[in-house]
N, C-alpha and C positions, 0 to 999 in steps of 0.2 A: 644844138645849144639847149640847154635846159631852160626852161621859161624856171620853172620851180627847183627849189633846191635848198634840202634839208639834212643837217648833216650833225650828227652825235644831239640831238637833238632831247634834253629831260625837262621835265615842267614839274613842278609842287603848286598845289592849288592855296591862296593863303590861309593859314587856317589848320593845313592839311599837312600829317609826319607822312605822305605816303607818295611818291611820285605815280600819276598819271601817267608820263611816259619816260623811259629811261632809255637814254642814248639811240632815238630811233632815226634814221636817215630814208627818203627818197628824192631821188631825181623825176621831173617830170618834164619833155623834152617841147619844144615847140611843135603845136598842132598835135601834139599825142593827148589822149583820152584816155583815162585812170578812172578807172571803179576802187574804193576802198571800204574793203568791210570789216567787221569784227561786232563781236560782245555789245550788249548797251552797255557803257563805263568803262571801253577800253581804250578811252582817249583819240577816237575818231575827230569827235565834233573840236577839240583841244587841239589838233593838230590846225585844223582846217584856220579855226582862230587865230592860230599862231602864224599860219600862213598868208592873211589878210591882214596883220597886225593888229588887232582889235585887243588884244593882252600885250604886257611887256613881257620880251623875250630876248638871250643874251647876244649880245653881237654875235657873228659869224652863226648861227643855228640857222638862219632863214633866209633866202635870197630869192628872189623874183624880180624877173628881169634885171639881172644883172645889180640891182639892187639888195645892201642887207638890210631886213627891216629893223634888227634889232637897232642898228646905228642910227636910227631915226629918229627924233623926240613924238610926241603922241601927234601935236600937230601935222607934221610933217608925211606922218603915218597915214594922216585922213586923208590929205592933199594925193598922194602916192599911189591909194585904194581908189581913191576916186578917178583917176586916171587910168589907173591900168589893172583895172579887177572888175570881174562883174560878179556878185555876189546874190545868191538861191539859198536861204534860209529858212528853216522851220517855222521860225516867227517872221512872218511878211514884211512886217515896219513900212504897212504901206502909210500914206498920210492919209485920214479916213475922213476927211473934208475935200480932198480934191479929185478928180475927174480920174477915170483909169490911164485915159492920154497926157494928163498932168505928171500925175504918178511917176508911168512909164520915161518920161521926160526929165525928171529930178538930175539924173545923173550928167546932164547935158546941159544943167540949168548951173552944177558944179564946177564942171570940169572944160577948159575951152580943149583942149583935145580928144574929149569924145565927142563934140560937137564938129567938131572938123571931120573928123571919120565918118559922116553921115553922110553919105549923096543924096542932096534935092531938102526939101523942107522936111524940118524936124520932125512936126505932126504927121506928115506922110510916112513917115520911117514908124514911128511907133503906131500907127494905122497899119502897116504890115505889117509889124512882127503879131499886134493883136490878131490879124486874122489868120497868121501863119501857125499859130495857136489853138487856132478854135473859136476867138471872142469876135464875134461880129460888130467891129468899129463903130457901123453905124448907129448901130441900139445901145452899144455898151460903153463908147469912148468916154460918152460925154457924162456918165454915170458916176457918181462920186464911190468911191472904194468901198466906204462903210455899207452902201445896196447890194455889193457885189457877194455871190456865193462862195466859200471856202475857196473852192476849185477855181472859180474865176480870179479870185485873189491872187493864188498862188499861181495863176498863171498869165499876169498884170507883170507878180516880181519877178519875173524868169526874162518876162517883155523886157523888163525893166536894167536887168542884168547885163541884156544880150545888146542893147542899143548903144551903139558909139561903138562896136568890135574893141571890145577890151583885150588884151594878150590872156589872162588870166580869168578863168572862171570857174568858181568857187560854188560848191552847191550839194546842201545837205537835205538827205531826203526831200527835195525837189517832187518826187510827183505821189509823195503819202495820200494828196486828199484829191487825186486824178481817177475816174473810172477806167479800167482797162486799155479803149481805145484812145483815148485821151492821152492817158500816158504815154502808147508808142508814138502819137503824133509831135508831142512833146518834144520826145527824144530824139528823133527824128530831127525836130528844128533843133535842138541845142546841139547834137552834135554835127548837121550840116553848120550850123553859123559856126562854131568850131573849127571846122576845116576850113571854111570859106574865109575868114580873117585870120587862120592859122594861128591859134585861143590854144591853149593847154587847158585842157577840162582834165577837174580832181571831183569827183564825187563820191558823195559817203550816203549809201541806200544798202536796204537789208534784201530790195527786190531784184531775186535771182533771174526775172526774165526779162531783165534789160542789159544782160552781160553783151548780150551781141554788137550790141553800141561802141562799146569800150575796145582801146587795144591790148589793156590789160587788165585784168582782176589781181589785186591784190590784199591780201591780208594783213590786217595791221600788226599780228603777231609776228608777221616777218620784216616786218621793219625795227623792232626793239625786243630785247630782252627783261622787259616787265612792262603790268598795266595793269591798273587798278580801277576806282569809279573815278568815273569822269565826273 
């Protein structure tokens, strides 16, 4: 069953005579793990958006879980995300007043079915994924975001992403501000947690040495017949 599913799929940015992406389609199947890459402005990051609902986009283009997002009004769309997406962005959007265990929590503090997908207390759940990570809980939990290093940051919202086993996880260049080992520990956990709640992971990284993660690499250029800047 496809968790994701996108189909003749074209975007115009407003503003813009030029479509970003024109008629592109992918399936992405339950527990399957997608790498997708391309160009900077080939409408990588535009898809991904349009695959979390965070743009309006036209009925029938976009389905997750069984779900179309475009049929959804914008509220609806946040409720939908929050439940069943974990989402790995470039820009962290951490809250920089609160705790990394705080943080990591937000999505549980939203949503009562990722709180229910948690076995045992909350704070113990985001206590593991931290140290499954790299962050040692004890020193860093209770640290508010804004003390945190780039790298810790960004590996806070990964925590953060992956807490409550969402069906869907969403995640753009993910490990840009990771040192090498860092990185495959990373990958590592996202793709275990992945399998382990049977998560369809889509990711959009330019780093060729994390193909082995993945069960497929794909190119965006084989998904549509034009692309311009994103």
């Amino acid at each position: 069953m496809s968790q994701i599913s996108v189909s003749d799929f074209s975007f115009v940015w407003p503003g813009s005579n030029a479509a970003v992406l024109q008629n592109a389609s992918l399936n992405v199947e339950t527990g399957e793990r997608v790498m997708l890459r391309g160009p900077s402005g080939s409408g990588k990051s535009t898809l991904l958006a349009a695959v979390s609902g965070v743009i309006d986009i036209p009925v029938g283009a976009v389905s997750v879980a069984d779900q179309d997002i475009g049929a959804l009004p914008p509220s609806k769309r946040d409720r939908f995300r929050a439940d069943h997406m974990g989402l790995i962005f470039q820009v962290f959007n951490l809250v920089p007043w609160l705790s990394a265990v705080d943080n990591i929590l937000l999505p549980c503090r939203f949503s009562k079915r990722r709180r229910e997908r948690v076995n045992g207390p909350l704070d113990k759940e985001a206590e593991r994924l931290m140290a499954a990570l790299g962050l040692d809980p004890d020193t860093l939990g209770a640290s508010q975001a804004s003390a945190l290093s780039v790298g810790q940051q960004q590996r806070v919202a990964a925590a953060r992403a992956l807490i409550g086993a969402p069906e869907v996880i969403l995640a753009d260049e993910p490990t840009s501000a990771l040192d090498p080992e860092t990185k495959e520990t990373f990958m590592q956990m996202l793709s275990q947690q992945a399998q382990e709640s049977g998560a369809a992971l889509l990711m959009v990284s330019h780093d060729r040495g994390q193909d082995h993660h993945f069960d497929r690499v794909v190119q965006i250029s084989d998904l549509t017949n034009a692309g311009v800047a994103a």
